[in-house]
Backbone bond lengths (Angstrom), bond angles and torsions (degrees), N, CA, C in turn:
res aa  C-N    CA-C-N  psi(-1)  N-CA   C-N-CA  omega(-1)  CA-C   N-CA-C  phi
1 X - - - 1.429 - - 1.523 108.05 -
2 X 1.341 125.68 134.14 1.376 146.01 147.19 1.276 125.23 -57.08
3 X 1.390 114.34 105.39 1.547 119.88 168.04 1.336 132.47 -100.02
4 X 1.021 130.60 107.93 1.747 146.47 -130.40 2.285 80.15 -93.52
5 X 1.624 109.63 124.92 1.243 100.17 163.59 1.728 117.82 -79.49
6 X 1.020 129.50 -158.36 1.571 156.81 -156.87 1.221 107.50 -130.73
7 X 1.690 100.59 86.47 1.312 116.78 176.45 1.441 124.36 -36.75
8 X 1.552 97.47 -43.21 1.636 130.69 -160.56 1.217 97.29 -80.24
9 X 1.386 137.39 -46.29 1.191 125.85 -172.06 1.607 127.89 -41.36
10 X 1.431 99.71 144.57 1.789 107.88 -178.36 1.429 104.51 -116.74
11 X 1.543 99.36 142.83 1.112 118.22 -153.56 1.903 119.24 -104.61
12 X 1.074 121.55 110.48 1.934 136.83 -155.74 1.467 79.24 -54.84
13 X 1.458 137.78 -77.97 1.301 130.90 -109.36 1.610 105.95 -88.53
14 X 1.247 111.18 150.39 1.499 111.54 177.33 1.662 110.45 -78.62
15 X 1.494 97.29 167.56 1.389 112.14 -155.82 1.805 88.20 -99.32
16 X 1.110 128.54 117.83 1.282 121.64 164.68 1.658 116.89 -118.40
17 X 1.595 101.63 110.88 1.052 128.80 175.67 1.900 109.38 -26.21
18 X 1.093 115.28 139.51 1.822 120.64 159.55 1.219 135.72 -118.49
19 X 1.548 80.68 112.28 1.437 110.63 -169.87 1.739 110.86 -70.46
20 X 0.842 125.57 -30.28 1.312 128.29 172.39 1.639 114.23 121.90
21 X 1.219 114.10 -175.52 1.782 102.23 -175.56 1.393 107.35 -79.24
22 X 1.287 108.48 127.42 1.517 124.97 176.22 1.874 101.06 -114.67
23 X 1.433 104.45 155.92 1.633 120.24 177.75 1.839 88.78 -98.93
24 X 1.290 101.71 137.14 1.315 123.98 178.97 1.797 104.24 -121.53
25 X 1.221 99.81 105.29 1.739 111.06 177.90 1.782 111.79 -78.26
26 X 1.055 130.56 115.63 1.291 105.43 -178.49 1.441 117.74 -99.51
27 X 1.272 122.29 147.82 1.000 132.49 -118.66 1.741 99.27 -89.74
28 X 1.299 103.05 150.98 1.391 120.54 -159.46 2.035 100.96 -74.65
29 X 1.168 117.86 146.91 1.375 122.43 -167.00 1.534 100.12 -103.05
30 X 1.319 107.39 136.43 1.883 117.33 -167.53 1.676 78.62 -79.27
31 X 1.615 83.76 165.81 1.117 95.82 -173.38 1.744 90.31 -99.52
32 X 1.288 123.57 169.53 1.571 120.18 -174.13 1.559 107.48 -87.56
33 X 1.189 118.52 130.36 1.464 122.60 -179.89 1.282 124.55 -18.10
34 X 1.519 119.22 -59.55 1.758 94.96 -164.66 1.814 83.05 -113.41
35 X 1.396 130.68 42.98 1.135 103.95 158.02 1.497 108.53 -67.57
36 X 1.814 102.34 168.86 1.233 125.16 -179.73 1.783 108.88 -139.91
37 X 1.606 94.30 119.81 1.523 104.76 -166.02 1.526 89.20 -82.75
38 X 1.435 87.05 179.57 1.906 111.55 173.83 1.509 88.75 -137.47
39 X 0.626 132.43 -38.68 1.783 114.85 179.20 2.006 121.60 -139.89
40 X 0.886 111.54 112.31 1.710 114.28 -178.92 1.341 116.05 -106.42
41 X 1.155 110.23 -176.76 1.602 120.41 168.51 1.235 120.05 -53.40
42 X 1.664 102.96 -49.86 1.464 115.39 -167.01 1.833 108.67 -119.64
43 X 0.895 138.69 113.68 1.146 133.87 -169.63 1.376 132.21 -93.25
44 X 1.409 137.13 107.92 1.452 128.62 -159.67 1.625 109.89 -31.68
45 X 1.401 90.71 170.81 1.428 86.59 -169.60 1.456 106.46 -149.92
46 X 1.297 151.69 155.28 1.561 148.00 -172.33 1.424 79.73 -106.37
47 X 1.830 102.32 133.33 1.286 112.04 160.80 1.608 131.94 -51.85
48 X 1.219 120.97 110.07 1.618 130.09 -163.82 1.716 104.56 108.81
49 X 1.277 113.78 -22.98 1.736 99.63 -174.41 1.778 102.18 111.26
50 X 1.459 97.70 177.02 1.403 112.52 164.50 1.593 137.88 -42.27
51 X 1.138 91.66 -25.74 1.886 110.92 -163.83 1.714 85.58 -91.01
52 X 1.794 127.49 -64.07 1.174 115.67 -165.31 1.347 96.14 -55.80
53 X 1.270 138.46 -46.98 1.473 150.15 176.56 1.480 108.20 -5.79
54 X 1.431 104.60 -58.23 1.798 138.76 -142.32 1.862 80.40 -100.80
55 X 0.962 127.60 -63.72 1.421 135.96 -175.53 1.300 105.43 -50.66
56 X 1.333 137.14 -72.39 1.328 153.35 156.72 1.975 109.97 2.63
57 X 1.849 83.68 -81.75 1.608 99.49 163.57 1.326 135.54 -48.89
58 X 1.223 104.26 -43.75 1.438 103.60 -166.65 2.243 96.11 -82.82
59 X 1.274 119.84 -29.64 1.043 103.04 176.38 1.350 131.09 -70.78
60 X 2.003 117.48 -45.18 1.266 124.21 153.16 1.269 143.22 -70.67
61 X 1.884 114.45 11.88 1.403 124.64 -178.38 1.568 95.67 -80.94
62 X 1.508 131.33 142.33 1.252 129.73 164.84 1.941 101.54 -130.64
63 X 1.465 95.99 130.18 1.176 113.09 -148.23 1.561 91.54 -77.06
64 X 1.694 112.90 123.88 1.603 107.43 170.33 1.352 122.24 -12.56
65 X 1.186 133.30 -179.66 1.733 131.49 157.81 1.565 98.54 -122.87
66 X 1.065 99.93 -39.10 1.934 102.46 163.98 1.590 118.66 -62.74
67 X 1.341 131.49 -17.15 1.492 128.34 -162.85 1.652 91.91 -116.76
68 X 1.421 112.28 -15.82 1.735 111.12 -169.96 1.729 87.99 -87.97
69 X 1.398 114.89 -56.89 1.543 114.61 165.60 1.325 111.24 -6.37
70 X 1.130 102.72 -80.30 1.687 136.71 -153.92 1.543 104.59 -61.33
71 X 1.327 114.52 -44.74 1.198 129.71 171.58 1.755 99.77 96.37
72 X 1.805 108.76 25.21 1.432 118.97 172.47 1.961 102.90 -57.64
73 X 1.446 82.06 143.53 1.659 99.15 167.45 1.342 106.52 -151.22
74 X 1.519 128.66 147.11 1.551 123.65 168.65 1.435 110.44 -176.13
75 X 1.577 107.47 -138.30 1.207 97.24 166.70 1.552 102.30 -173.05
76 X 1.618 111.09 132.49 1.291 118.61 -158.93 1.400 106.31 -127.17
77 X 1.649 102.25 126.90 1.355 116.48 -155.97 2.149 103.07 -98.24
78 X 1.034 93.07 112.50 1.699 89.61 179.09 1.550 113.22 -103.41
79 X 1.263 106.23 138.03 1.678 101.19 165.06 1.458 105.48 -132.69
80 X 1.503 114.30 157.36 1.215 157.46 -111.05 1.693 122.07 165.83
81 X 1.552 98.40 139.02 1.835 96.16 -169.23 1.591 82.80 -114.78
82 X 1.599 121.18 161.71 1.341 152.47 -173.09 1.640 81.80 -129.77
83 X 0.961 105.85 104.43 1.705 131.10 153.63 1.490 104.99 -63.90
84 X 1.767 103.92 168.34 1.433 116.50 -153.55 1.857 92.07 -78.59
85 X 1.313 126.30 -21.47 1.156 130.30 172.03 1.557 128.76 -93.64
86 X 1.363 80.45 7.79 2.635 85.74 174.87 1.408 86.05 97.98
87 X 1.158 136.46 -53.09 1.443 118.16 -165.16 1.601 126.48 -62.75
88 X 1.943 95.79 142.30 1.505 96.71 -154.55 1.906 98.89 -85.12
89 X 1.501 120.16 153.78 1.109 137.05 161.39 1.011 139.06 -106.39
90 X 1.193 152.78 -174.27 1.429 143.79 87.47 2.143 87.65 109.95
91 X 1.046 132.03 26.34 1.262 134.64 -149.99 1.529 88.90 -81.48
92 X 1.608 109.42 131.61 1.640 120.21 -177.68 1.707 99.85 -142.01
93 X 1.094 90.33 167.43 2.192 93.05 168.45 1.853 84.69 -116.12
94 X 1.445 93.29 137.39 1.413 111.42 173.63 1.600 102.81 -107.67
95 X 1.117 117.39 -37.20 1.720 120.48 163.80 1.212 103.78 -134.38
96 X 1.356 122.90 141.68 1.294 140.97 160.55 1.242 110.32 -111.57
97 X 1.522 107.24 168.84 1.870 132.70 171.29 1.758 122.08 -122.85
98 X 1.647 86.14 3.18 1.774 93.33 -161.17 1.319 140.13 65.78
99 X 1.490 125.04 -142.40 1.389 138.30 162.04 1.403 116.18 52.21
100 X 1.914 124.15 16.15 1.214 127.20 -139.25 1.403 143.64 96.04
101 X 1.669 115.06 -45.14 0.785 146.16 -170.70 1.791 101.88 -61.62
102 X 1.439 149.69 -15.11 1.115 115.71 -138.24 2.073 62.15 -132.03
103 X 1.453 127.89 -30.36 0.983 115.25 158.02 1.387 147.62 -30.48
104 X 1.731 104.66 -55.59 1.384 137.83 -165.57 1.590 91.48 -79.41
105 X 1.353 122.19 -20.68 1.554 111.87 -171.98 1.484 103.33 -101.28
106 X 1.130 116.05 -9.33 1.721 130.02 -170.32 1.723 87.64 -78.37
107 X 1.380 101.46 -62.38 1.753 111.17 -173.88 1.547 103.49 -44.95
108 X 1.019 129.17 -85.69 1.276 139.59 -179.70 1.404 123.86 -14.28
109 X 1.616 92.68 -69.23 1.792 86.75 166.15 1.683 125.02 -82.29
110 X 1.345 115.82 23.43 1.025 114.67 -169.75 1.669 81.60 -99.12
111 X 1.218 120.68 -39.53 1.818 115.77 -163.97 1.279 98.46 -87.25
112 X 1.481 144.27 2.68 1.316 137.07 -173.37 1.537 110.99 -53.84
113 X 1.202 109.43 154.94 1.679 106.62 -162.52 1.958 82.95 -73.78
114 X 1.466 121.82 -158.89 1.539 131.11 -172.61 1.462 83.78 -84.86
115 X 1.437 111.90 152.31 1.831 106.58 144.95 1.377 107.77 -111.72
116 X 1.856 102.18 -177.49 1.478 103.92 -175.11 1.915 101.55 -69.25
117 X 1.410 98.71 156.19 1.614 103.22 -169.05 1.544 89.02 -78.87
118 X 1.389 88.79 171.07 1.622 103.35 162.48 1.258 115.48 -85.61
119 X 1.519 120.17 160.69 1.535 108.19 176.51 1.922 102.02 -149.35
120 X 1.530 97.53 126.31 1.661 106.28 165.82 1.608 96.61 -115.11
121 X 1.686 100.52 150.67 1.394 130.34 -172.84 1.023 86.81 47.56
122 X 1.643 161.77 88.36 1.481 148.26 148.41 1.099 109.76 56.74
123 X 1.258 139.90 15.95 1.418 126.34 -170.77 2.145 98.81 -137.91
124 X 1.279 98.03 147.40 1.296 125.22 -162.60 1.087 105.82 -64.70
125 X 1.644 148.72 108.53 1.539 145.51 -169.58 1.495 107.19 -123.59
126 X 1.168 102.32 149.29 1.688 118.78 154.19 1.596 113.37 -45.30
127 X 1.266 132.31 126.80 1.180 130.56 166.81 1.760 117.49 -130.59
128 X 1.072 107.21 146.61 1.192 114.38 174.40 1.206 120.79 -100.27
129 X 1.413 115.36 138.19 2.094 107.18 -168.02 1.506 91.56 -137.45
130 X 1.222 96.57 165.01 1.679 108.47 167.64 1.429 100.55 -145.34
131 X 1.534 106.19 137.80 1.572 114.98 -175.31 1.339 95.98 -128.37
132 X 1.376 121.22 118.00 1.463 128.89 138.53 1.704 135.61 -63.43
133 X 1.376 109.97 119.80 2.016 121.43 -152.51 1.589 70.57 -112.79
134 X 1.407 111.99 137.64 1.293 118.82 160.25 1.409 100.77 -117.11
135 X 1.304 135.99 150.56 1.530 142.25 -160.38 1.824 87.71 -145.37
136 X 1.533 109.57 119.88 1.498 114.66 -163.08 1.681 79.58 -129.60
137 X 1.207 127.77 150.32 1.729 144.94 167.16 1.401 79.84 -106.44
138 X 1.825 92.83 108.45 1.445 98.42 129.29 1.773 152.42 -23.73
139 X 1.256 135.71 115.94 1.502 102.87 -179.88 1.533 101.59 -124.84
């Protein structure tokens, strides 16, 4: 059977104009608040780069008095997150050498001025870094 529609009928839906074929990107997924990357687009950075980095350290490192004793030398690897604003966190020793030494490197990067944040999709992330302090005795 054939069912005849309603000539008369008025019609709800709006009229949307055509614009023509457009590319529709869909839309990029936030990343979740307190994640913490290990690797991005853009990677934190110590204000000035690597070299102030190296400059930084080597001027405010003060060499144990217990590890200079000892005649300790090594090299102690710390990690630390760079928040979405440069500021450092989360400060741990991932390897130590002792004698002081894994302290004096904890301090240090704990007072580091902010660095530049890291950034995925353009936007400002948690990052996780690890910095190796090598502590050499003079001779």
């Amino acid at each position: 059977m054939t069912v005849a529609g309603d000539e008369n009928a008025k019609l709800d839906a709006p009229v949307v104009p055509d614009k023509g074929p457009a590319v529709v990107e869909p839309p990029k997924p936030e990343p979740p608040k307190n994640e913490i990357f290990e690797f991005v687009e853009q990677m934190p950075e110590f204000p000035g780069g690597d070299d102030a980095l190296a400059a930084y350290l080597s001027k405010n490192i003060k060499y144990p008095k217990q590890a200079n004793e000892q005649g300790i030398s090594g090299r102690v690897v710390i990690n630390f997150v760079v928040n979405e604003d440069g500021n450092i966190t989360d400060v741990k020793v991932a390897r130590g050498i002792g004698y002081g030494c894994d302290e004096e490197a904890m301090r240090v990067v704990r007072s580091m001025p902010n660095w530049r944040a890291g950034k995925q999709n353009g936007k400002a992330v948690r990052v996780a870094y690890s910095l190796p302090i090598t502590f050499e005795l003079e001779e």
